[in-house]
Backbone bond lengths (Angstrom), bond angles and torsions (degrees), N, CA, C in turn:
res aa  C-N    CA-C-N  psi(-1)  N-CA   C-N-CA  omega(-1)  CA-C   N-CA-C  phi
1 X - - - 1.451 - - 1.524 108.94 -
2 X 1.367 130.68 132.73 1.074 137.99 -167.22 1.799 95.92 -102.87
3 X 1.438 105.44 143.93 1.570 119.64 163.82 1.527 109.87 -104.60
4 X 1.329 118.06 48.88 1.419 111.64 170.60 1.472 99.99 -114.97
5 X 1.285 114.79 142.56 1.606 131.58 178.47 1.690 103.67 -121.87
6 X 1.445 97.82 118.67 1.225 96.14 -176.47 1.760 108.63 -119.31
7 X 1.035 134.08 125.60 1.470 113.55 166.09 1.336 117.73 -142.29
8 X 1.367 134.59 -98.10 1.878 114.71 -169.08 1.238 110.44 -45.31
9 X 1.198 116.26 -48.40 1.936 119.89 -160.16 1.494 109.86 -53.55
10 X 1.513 110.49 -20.90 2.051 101.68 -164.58 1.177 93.19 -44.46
11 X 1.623 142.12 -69.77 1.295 98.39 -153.13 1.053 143.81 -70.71
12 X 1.417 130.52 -14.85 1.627 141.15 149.72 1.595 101.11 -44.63
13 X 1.331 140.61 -63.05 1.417 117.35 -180.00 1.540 128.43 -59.62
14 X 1.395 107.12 -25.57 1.344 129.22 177.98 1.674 109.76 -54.43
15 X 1.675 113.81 -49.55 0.953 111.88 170.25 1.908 124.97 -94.66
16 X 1.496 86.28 2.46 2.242 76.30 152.32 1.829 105.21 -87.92
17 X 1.516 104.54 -38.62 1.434 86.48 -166.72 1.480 115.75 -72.21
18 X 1.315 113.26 2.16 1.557 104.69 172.94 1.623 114.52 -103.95
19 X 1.524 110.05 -8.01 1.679 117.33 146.59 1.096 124.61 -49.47
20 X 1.696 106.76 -31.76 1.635 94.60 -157.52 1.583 90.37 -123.27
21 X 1.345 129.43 -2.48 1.435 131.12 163.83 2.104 108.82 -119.35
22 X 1.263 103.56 74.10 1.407 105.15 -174.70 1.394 102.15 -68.52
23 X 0.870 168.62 -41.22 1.953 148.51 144.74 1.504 115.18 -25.29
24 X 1.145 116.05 -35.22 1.597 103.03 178.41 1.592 106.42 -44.95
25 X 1.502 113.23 140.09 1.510 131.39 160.90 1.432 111.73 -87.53
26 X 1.244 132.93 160.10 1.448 139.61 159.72 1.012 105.02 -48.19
27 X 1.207 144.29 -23.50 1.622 153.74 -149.44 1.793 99.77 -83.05
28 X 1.723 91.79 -60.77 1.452 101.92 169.02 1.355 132.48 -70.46
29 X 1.461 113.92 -25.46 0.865 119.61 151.07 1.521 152.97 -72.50
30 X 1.351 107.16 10.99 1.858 133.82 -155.84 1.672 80.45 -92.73
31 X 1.441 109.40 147.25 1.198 121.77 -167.30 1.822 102.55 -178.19
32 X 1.679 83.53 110.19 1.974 108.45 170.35 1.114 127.35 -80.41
33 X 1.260 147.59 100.54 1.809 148.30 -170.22 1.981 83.40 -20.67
34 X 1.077 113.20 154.13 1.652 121.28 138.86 1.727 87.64 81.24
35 X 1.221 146.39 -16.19 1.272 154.61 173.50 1.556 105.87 -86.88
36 X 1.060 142.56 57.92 1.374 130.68 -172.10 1.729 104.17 -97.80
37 X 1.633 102.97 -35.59 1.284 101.71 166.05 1.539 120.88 -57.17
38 X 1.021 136.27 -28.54 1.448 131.37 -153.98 1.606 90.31 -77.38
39 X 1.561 109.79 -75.80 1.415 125.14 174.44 1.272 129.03 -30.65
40 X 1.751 119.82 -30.62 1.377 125.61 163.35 1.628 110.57 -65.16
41 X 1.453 112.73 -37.03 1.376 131.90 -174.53 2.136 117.98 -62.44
42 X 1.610 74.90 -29.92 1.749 89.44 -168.03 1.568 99.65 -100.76
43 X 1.049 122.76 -44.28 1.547 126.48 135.53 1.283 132.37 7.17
44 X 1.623 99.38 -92.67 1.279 112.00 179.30 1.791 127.35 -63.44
45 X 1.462 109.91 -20.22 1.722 131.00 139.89 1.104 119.15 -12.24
46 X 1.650 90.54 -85.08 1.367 118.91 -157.76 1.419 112.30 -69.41
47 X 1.275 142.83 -37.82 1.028 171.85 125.20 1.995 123.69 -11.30
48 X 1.219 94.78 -64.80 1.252 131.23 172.06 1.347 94.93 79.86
49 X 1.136 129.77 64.94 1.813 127.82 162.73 1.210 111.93 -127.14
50 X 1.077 122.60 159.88 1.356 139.02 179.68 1.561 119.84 -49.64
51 X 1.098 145.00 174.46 1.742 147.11 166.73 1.643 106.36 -59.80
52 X 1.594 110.02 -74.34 0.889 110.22 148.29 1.955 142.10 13.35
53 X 1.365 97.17 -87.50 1.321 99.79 -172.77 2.023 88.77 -94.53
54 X 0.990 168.48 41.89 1.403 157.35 52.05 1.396 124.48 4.53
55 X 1.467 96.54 -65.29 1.672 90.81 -171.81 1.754 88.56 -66.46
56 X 0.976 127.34 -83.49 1.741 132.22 -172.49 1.347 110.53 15.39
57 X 1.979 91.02 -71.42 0.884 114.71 -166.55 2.223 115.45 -68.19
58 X 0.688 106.67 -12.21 1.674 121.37 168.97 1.343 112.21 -76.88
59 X 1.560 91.86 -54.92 1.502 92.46 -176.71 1.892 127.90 -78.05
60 X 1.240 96.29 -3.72 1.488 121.28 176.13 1.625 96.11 -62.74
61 X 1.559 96.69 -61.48 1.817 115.85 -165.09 1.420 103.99 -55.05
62 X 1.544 114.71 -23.38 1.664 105.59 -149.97 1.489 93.86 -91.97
63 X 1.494 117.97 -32.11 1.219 117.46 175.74 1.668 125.37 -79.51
64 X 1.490 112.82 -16.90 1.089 128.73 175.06 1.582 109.98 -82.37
65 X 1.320 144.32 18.21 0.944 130.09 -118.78 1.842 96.37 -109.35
66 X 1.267 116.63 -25.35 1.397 132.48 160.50 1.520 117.19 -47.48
67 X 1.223 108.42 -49.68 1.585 106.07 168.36 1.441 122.31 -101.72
68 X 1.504 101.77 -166.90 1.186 109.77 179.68 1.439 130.85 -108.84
69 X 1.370 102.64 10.26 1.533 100.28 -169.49 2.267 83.68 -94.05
70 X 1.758 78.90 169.91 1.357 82.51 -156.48 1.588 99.09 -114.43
C-alpha cells in the first residue's frame, strides 16, 4: 500500500515523469484521484524499479512542484 496522495498537481508531475521516462504511454500514465496504488503498480512495470524508488521518486515531484527540475 502506498502513502502517496496525489490530487490537482498529476498533471504537472505527469509531464516530468514522462521527461524523464520518454517510453511511458498515456496508458501508464492514466491516473484516478483515490487510485494511487494502481499507478505506483503500473509504474513500477513500466519503468522496471522497485516501489521504493517510485514512491521517492513522486514524492520528490510533489514537493518539487514549483520548479522544474524533476
Amino acid at each position: 500500500m502506498t502513502n502517496i496522495k496525489i490530487n490537482a498537481e498529476w498533471e504537472m508531475i505527469k509531464l516530468k515523469v514522462k521527461r524523464k521516462y520518454r517510453d511511458l504511454t498515456d496508458a501508464d500514465l492514466a491516473f484516478i484521484p483515490g487510485q494511487e496504488e494502481e499507478l505506483v503498480t503500473r509504474l513500477m512495470k513500466a519503468i522496471q524499479k522497485d516501489r521504493t524508488y517510485v514512491e521517492f521518486m513522486l514524492k520528490k515531484m510533489l514537493l518539487n512542484m514549483d520548479t522544474n527540475r524533476l
